[in-house]
C-alpha positions as CSV (number, residue, x, y, z in Angstrom):
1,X,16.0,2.8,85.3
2,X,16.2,3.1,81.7
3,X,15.5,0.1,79.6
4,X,15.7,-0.4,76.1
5,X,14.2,-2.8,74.5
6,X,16.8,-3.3,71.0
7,X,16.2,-5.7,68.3
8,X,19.7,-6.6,65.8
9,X,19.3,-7.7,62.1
10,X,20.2,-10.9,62.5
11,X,23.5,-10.5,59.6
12,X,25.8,-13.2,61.9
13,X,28.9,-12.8,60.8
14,X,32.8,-15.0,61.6
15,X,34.2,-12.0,63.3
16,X,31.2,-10.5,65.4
17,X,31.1,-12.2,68.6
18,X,27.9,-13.2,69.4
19,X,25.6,-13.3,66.5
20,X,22.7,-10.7,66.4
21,X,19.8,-13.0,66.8
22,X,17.2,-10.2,66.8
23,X,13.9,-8.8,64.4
24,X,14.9,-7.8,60.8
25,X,15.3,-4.3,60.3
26,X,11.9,-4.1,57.5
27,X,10.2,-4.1,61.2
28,X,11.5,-1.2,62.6
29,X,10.1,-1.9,66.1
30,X,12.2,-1.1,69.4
31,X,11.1,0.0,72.3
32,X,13.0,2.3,75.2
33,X,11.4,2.9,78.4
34,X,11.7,4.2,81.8
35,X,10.9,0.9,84.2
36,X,11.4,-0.5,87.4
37,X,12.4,-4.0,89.2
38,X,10.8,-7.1,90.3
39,X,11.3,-11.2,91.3
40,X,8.9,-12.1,89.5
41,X,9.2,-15.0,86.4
42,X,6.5,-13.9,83.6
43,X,3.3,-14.9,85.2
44,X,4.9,-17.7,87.7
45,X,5.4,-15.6,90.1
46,X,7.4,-18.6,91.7
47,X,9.3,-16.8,94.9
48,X,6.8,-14.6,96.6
49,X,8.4,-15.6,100.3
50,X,6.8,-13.7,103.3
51,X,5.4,-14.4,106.5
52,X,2.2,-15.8,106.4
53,X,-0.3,-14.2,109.3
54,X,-0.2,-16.2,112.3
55,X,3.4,-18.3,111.6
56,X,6.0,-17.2,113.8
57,X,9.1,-15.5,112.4
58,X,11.6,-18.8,112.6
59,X,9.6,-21.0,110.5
60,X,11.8,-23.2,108.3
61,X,11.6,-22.3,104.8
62,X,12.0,-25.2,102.3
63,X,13.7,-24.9,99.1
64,X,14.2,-27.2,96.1
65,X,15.2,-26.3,92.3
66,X,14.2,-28.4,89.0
67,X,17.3,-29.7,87.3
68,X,16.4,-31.7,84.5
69,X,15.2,-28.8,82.3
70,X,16.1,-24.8,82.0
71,X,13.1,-22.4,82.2
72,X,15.5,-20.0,80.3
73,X,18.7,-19.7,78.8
74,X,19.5,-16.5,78.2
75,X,22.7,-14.9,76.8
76,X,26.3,-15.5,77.5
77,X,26.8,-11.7,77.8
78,X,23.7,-11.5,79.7
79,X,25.2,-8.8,82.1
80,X,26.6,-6.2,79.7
81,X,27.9,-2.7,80.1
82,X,27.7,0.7,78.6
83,X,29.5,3.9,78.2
84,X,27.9,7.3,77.3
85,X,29.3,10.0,74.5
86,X,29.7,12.3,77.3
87,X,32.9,10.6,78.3
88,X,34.7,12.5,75.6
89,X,33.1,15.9,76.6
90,X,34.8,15.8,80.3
91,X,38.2,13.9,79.4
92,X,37.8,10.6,80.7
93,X,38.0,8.9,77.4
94,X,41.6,9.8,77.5
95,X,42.5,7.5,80.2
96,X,40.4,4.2,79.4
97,X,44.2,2.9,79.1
98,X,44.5,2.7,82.9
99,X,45.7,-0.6,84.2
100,X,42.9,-0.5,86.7
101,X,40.1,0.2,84.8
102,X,41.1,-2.1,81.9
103,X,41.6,-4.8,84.8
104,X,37.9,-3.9,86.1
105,X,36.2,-4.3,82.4
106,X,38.0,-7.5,82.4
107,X,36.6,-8.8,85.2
108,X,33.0,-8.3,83.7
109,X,33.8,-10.0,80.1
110,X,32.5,-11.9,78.7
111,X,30.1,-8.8,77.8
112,X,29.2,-6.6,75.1
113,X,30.1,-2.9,75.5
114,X,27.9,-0.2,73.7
115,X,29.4,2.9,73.8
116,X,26.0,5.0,73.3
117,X,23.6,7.5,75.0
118,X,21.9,11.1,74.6
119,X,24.8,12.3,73.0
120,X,25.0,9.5,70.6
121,X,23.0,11.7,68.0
122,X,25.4,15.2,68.3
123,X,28.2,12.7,67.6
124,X,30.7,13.6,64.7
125,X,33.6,12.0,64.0
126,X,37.1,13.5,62.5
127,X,40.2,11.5,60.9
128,X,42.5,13.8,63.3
129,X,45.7,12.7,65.2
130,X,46.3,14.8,67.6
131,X,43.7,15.3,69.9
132,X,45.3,18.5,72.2
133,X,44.7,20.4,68.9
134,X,40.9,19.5,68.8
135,X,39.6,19.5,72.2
136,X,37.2,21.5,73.5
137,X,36.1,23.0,77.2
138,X,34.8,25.5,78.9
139,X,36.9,28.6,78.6
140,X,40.4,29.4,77.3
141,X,42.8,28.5,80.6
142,X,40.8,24.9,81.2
143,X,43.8,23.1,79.5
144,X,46.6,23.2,81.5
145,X,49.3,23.2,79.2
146,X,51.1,20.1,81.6
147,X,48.0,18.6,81.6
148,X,47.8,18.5,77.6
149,X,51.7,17.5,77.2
150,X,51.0,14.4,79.4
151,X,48.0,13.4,77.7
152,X,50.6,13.6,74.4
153,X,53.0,11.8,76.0
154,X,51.0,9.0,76.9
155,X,49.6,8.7,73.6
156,X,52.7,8.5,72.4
157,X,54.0,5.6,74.9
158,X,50.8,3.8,74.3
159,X,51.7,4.2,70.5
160,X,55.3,2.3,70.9
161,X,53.5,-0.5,72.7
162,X,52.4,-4.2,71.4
163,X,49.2,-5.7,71.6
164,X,47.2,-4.5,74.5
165,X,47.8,-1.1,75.0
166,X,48.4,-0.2,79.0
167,X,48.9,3.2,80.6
168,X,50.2,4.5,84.2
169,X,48.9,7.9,84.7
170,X,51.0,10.4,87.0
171,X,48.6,11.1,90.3
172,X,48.9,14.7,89.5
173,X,47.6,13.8,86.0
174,X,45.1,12.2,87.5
175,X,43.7,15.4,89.8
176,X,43.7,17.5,87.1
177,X,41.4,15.4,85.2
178,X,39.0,15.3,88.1
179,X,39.2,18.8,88.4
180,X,38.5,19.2,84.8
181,X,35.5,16.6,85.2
182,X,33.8,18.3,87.7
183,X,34.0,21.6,86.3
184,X,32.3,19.8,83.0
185,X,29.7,17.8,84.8
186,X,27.6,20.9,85.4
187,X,28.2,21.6,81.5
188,X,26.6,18.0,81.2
189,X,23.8,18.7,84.0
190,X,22.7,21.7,82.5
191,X,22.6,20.2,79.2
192,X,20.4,17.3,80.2
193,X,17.8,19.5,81.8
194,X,17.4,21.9,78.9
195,X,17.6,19.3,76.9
196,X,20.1,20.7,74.2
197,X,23.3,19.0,73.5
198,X,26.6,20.4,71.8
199,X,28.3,18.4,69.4
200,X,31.0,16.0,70.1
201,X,34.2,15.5,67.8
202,X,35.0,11.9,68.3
203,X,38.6,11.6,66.7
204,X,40.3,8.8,65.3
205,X,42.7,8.2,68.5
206,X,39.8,8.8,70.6
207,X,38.4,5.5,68.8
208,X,41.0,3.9,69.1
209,X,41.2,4.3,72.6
210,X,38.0,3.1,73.1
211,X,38.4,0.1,71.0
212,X,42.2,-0.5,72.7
213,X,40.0,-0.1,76.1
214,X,37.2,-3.0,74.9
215,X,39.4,-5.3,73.4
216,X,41.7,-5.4,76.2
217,X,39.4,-5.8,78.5
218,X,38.0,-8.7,76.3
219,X,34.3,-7.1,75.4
220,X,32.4,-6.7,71.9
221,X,31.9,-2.9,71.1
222,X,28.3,-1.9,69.9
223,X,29.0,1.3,67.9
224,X,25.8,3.5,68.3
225,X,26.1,5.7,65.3
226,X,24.5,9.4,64.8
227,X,20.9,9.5,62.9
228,X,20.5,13.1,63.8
229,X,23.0,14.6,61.1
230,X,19.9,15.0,58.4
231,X,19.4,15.9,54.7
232,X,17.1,18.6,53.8
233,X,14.8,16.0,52.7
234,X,14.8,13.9,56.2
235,X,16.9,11.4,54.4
236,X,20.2,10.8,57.0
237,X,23.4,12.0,56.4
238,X,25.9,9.1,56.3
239,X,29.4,11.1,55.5
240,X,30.4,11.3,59.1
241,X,29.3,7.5,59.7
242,X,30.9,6.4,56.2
243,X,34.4,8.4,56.8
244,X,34.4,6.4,60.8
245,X,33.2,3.1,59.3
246,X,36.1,3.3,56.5
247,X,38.4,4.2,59.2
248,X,37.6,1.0,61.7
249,X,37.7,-1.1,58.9
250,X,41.5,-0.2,57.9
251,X,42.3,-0.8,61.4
252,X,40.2,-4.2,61.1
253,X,38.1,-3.4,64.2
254,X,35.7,-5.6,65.2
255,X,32.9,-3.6,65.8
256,X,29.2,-4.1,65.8
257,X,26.6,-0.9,65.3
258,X,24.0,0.5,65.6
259,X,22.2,3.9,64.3
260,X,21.1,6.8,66.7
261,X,19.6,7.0,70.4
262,X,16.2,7.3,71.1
263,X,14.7,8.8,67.9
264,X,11.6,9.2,69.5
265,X,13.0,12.5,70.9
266,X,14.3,14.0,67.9
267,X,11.4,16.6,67.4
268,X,12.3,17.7,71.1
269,X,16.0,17.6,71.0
270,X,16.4,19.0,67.3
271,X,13.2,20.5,65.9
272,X,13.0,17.2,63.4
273,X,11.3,14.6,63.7
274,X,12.0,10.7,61.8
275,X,9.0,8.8,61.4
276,X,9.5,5.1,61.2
277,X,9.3,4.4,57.1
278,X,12.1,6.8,57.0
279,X,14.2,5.3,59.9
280,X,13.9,2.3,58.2
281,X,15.2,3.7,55.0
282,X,18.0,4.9,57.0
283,X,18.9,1.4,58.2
284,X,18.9,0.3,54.6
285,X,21.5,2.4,53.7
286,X,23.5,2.0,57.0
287,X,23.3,-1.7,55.6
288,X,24.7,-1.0,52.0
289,X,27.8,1.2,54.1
290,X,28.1,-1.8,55.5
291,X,28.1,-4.4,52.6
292,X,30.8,-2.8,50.2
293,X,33.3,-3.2,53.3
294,X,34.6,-6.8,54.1
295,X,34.9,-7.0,57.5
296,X,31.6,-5.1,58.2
297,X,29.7,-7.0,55.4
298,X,28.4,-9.3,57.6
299,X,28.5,-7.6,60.6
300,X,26.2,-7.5,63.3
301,X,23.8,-4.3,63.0
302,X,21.0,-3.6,65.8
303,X,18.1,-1.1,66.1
304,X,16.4,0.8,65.6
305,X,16.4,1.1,69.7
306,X,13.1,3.2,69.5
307,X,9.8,3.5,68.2
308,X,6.0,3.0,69.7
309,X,4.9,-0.2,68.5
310,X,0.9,0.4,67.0
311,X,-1.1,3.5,68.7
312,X,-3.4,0.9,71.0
313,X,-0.7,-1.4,71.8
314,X,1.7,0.3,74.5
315,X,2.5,3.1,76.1
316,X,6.0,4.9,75.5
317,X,6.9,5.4,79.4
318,X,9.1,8.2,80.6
319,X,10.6,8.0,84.1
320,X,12.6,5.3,86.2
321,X,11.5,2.7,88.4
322,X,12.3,4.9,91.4
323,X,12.7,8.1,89.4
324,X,13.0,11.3,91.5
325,X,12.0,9.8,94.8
326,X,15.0,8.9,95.8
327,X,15.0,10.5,99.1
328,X,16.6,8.1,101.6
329,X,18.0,5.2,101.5
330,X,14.9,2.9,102.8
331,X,13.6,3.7,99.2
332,X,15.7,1.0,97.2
333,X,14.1,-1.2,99.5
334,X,10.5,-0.8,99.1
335,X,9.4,-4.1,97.1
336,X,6.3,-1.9,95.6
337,X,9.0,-0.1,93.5
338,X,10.9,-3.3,93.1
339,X,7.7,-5.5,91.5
340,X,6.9,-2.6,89.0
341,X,8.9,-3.9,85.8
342,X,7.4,-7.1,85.9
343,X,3.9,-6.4,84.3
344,X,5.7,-3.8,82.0
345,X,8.0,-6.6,80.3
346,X,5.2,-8.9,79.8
347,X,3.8,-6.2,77.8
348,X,6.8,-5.8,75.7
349,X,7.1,-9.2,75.2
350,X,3.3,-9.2,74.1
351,X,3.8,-7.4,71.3
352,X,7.3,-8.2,70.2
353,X,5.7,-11.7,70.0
354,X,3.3,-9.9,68.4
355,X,4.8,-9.0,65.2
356,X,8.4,-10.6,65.4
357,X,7.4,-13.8,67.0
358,X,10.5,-15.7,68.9
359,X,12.9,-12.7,69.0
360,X,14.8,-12.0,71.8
361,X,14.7,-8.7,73.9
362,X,17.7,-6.9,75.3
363,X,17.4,-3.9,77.5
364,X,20.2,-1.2,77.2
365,X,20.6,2.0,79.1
366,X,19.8,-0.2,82.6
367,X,20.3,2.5,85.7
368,X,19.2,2.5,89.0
369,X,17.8,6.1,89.2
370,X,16.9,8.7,86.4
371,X,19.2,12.0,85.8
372,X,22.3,10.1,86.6
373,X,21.4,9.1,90.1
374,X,21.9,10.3,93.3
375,X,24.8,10.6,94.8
376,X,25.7,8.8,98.6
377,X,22.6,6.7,97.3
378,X,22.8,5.4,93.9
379,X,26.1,4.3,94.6
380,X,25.9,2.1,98.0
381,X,25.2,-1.0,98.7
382,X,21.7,-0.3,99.2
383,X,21.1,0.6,95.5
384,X,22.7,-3.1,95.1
385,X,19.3,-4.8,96.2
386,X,17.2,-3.1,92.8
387,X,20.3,-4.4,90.4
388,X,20.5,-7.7,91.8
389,X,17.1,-8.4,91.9
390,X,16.4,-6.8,88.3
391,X,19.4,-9.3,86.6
392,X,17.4,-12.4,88.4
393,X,14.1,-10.8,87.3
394,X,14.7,-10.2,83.7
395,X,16.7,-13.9,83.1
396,X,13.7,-15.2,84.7
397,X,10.9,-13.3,82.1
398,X,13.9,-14.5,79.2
399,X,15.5,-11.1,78.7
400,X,18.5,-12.1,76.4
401,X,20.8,-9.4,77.3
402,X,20.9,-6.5,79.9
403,X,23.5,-3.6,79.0
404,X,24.2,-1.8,82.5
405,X,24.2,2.0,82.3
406,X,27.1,3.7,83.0
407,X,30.6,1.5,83.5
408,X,32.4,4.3,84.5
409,X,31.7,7.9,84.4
410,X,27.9,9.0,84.3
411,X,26.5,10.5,87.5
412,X,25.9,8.4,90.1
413,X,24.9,5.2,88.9
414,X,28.1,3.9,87.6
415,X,30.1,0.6,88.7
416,X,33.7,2.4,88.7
417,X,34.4,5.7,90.7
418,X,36.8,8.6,89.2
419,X,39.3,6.8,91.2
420,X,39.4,4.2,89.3
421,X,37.9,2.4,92.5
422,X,35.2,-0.5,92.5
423,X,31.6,0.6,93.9
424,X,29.3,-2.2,95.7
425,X,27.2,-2.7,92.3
426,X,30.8,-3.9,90.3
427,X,31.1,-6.5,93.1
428,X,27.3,-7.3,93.2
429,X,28.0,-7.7,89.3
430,X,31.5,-9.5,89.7
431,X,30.5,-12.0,91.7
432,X,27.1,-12.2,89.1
433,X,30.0,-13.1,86.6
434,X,32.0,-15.4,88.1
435,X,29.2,-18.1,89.6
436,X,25.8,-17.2,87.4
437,X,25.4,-19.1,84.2
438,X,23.4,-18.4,81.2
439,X,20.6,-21.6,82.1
440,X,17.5,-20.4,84.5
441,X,16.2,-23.1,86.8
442,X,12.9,-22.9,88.2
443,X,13.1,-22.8,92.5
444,X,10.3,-24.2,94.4
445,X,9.5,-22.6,98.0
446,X,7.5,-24.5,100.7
447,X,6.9,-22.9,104.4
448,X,5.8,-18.9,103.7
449,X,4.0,-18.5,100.8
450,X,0.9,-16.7,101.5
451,X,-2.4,-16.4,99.0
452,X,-2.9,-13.3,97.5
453,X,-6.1,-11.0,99.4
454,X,-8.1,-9.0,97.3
455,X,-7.0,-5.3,97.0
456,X,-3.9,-5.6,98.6
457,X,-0.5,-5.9,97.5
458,X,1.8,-8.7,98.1
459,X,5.0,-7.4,99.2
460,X,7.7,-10.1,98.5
461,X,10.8,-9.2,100.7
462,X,12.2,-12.3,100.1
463,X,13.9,-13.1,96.9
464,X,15.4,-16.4,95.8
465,X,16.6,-17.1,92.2
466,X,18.6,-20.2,90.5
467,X,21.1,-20.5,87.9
468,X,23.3,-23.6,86.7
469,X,26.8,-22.4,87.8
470,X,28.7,-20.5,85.4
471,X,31.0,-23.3,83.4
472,X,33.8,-21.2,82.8
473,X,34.5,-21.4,86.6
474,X,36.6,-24.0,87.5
475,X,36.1,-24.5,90.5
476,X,32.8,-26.1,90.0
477,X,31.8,-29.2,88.5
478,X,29.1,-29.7,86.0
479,X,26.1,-29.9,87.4
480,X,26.4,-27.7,90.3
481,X,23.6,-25.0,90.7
482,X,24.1,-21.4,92.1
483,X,21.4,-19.5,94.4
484,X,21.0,-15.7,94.8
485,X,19.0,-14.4,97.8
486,X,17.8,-11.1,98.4
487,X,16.6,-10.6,102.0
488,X,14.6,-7.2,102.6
489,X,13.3,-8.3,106.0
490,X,15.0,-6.5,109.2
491,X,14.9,-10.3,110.3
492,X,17.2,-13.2,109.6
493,X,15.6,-15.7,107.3
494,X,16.8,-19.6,107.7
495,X,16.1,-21.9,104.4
496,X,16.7,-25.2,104.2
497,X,17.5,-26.9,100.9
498,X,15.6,-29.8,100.7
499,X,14.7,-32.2,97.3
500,X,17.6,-32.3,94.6
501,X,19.5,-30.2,97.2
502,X,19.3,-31.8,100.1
503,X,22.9,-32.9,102.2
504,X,25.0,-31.0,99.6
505,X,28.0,-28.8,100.2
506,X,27.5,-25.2,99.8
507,X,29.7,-22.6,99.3
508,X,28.3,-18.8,100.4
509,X,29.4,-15.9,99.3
510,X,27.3,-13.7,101.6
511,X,27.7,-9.5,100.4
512,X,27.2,-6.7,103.2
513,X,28.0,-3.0,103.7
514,X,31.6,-2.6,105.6
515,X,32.0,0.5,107.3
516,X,29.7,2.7,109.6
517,X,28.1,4.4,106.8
518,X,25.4,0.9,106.6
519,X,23.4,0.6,103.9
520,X,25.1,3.7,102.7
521,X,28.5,2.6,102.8
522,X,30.5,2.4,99.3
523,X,32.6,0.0,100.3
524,X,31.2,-4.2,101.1
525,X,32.5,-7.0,102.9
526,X,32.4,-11.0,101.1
527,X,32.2,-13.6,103.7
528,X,33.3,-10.7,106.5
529,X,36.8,-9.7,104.6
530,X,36.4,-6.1,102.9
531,X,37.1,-5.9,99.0
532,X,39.1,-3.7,97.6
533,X,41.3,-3.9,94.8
534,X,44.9,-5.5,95.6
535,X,48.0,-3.4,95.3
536,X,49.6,-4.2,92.5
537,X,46.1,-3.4,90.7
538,X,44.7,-6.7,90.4
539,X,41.5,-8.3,91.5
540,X,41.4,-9.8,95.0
541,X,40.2,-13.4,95.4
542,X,36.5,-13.9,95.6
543,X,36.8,-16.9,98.6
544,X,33.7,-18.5,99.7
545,X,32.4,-19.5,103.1
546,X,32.1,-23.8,103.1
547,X,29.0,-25.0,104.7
548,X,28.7,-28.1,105.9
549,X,26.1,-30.6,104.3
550,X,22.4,-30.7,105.1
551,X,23.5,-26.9,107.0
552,X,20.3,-24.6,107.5
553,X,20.9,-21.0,105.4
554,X,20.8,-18.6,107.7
555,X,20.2,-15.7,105.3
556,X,20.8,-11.9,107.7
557,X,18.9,-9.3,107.4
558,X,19.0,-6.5,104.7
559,X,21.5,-8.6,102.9
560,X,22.4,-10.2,99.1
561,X,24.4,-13.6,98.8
562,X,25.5,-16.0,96.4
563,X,25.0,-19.9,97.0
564,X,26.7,-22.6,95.5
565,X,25.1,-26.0,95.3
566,X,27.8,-28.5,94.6
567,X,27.6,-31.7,93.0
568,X,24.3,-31.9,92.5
569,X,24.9,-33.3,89.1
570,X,21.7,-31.2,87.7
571,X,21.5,-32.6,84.1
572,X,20.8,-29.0,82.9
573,X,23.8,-28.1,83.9
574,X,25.7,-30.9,82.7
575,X,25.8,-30.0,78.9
576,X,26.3,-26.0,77.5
């Protein structure tokens, strides 16, 4: 997983949605590492739920929740999503107009979308029209010349349209950009493992595709602008940014930015490195681009998303939680990997409090699996158990906002397939969406807990976590609380809600593989009844499963569920 730790200027501005709340930029501190999952809340450690030696494997567990006060509140856009540059190398930029993907991104927002990555930093960006004339590929005969009239004439139609721009592509269009995108992936692989990148030409109706794509879809783009384009004197080289900035402006964009992509890499990718006095001299200037311009003058501006903190304070660390182990598919389910993050963020959050006491932390990049992921892993259900677990870990340690790496489009660890079809991880994060709120409630767990042992490891394969139920779903009161369990035991776990939460109704939204594939399978099942997108493009219904009150959980094995609490009439939940 990759994890960055970002930090806006806090510049809150009318027409940025939400304000960047973050460290000034004189501090120049960010930090982007390579971590791993875990339950675990800071040093509470409240959920640690296994079988204690010597109790037999029905014992009742007993579960109740605090309600008067949140432990945490974190972001509205806590679960946030990202695109990578490289979406304009293979083609896919071009259709961010689909119905199906716009319907998708929808389902996630509220949410901030940073379009940023690797190639953030071999970005340029041209004032050009027509994008058939300036595109790129791999030889001379890769453009079809059908291929290139349709992407014309669906410019064209999106151009006579109203408001929220919508496109239905032709299903031969379709195969010939899948063609195209496989052919370019091994372009992309083979840049990512020799580490040099080509330069990109982001044009001006490629932009405003991708800002047709987030404000349809009702997200708030995070513009991660190029640092690498250099001065001979290390000073940066704003034209490129200026010319794009001026351009968004006259199309009154709503944009927030940010500048470069891990500059702790430049010497490596380009042969230059950017200390962090200069850095911060870039963001200075970034921020007098920004002034003279009216919309952007109070604009939200974040970074820088890199830099090692003192020498003898922490560690940059390279790799992923799970990294290039990924081997089967029993390996997203080993709770070693899973509880590695936790002790890494309370370092972070050591020294942000450190030297910008009370900001908030967000973590950007956030994958699975390094080098794009694997694929037939990294894109089943099993790889849902490490995302689930990592948004209930990081809300619990007060991580303000979590940017999931790749929406659509980059390897294996992506939410949306090339066609256009919803992998296990968008429904994990749909249903997320729909019943999680932003308030963290504190669970207490009676019946299993057993006391750590010297030199050995506690493996917790039981994960519980509680929010206040999303408000902006109207299907439940104020005051209800919502419940997700993660059970990594090949037994069936039965919890009984006892305290605040005793004799209540409860609605279950219980998430398993459908198909013979198992853990493996790309496709899940809510409540028994598959998911899958309804025909006429839309959404299906998320229905829940009523449970009568005072009802033991049974909670399957190797499974993820979401549990509604009604009418508890929690008082943190009452009020936003």
């Amino acid at each position: 997983m990759r994890v960055l730790c970002a930090f806006p200027e806090a510049m809150p501005s009318s027409n940025s949605r939400p304000p960047a709340c973050l460290a000034p930029v004189a501090l120049f501190l960010a930090l982007l590492f390579h971590l791993s999952f875990s339950s675990q809340v800071g040093d509470r450690r409240p959920l640690p739920v296994d079988r204690a030696p010597g109790l037999k494997e029905k014992t009742l567990i007993l579960l109740d929740v605090s309600t008067k006060n949140p432990v945490r509140t974190v972001n509205e856009n806590f679960l946030s999503l990202q695109l990578d540059p490289s979406i304009i190398h293979d083609g896919w930029l071009d259709f961010l107009s689909s119905k199906r993907l716009v319907t998708l991104a929808r389902g996630l927002s509220p949410a901030f979308l940073r379009f940023g990555g690797k190639r953030t930093d071999f970005l340029q960006f041209q004032n050009l029209r027509n994008p058939a004339k300036s595109r790129g590929g791999p030889g001379p005969d890769y453009y079809l010349k059908n291929y290139e009239d349709d992407i014309v004439r669906s410019d064209v139609a999106l151009d006579k349209q109203k408001g929220c721009k919508i496109a239905q592509h032709p299903d031969v269009m379709l195969e010939l950009q899948r063609e195209k995108a496989a052919q370019m992936h091994l372009v992309l692989l083979k840049e990512q493992f020799s580490n040099t990148y080509s330069n990109l030409i982001l044009t001006a109706r490629s932009l405003d595709k991708l800002y047709n794509f987030a404000d349809c879809s009702g997200l708030h783009l995070i513009f991660a602008l190029n640092a690498l384009r250099r001065n001979p004197n290390n000073s940066w080289n704003s034209s490129s940014a200026l010319s794009l900035l001026k351009y968004s402006a006259s199309k009154k964009y709503n944009i927030s930015w940010e500048l470069g992509n891990e500059p702790n890499n430049y010497r490596i990718m380009h042969g230059r490195a950017v200390n962090g006095s200069q850095l911060g001299k870039d963001y200075i200037q970034l921020k007098s681009l920004l002034q003279p311009i009216r919309i952007y003058s109070r604009a939200s501006l974040y970074g820088p998303n890199i830099g090692r903190p003192r020498k003898n304070v922490i560690a940059l660390l390279d790799g992923c939680y799970i990294d290039g182990r990924v081997v089967k598919v029993m390996d997203f389910l080993k709770t070693r990997l899973l509880d590695t993050l936790s002790d890494q963020i309370r370092k972070i959050q050591k020294v942000v409090n450190t030297y910008t006491p009370g900001k908030k932390i967000w973590l950007e990049g956030v994958v699975t699996t390094s080098a794009g992921g694997t694929n037939n892993l990294s894109d089943s259900y099993a790889a849902g158990f490490l995302w689930l677990n990592t948004l209930g870990m990081l809300a619990n340690q007060g991580i303000d906002v979590v940017i999931r790496h790749s929406f659509f489009d980059h390897g294996y660890n992506h939410l949306v397939d090339q066609n256009f079809n919803p992998l296990p991880d968008y429904w994990l994060s749909l249903l997320y969406k729909r019943l999680i709120g932003p308030k963290v409630l504190a669970v207490h767990v009676a019946g299993l807990q057993r006391k750590p042992r010297p030199g050995r490891v506690i493996r917790d394969k039981l994960r519980i976590y509680a929010h206040c139920t999303n408000h902006h779903n109207h299907n439940y009161v104020r005051g209800s609380i919502t419940l997700f369990i993660i059970n990594l035991h090949r037994s069936r776990k039965k919890i009984k809600l006892a305290g605040t939460l005793r004799d209540k109704l409860v609605h279950q939204y219980l998430l398993q593989p459908y198909g013979q594939e198992g853990l493996k399978s790309k496709s899940v099942q809510l409540n028994g009844q598959p998911l899958v997108m309804v025909d006429d493009g839309t959404l299906p219904e998320l229905k829940p499963r009523p449970l009568r009150p005072g009802r033991t959980l049974v909670i399957p094995p190797v499974t993820m569920g979401f549990y509604v609490v009604k009418n508890v009439n929690a008082l943190a939940c009452r009020y936003r």
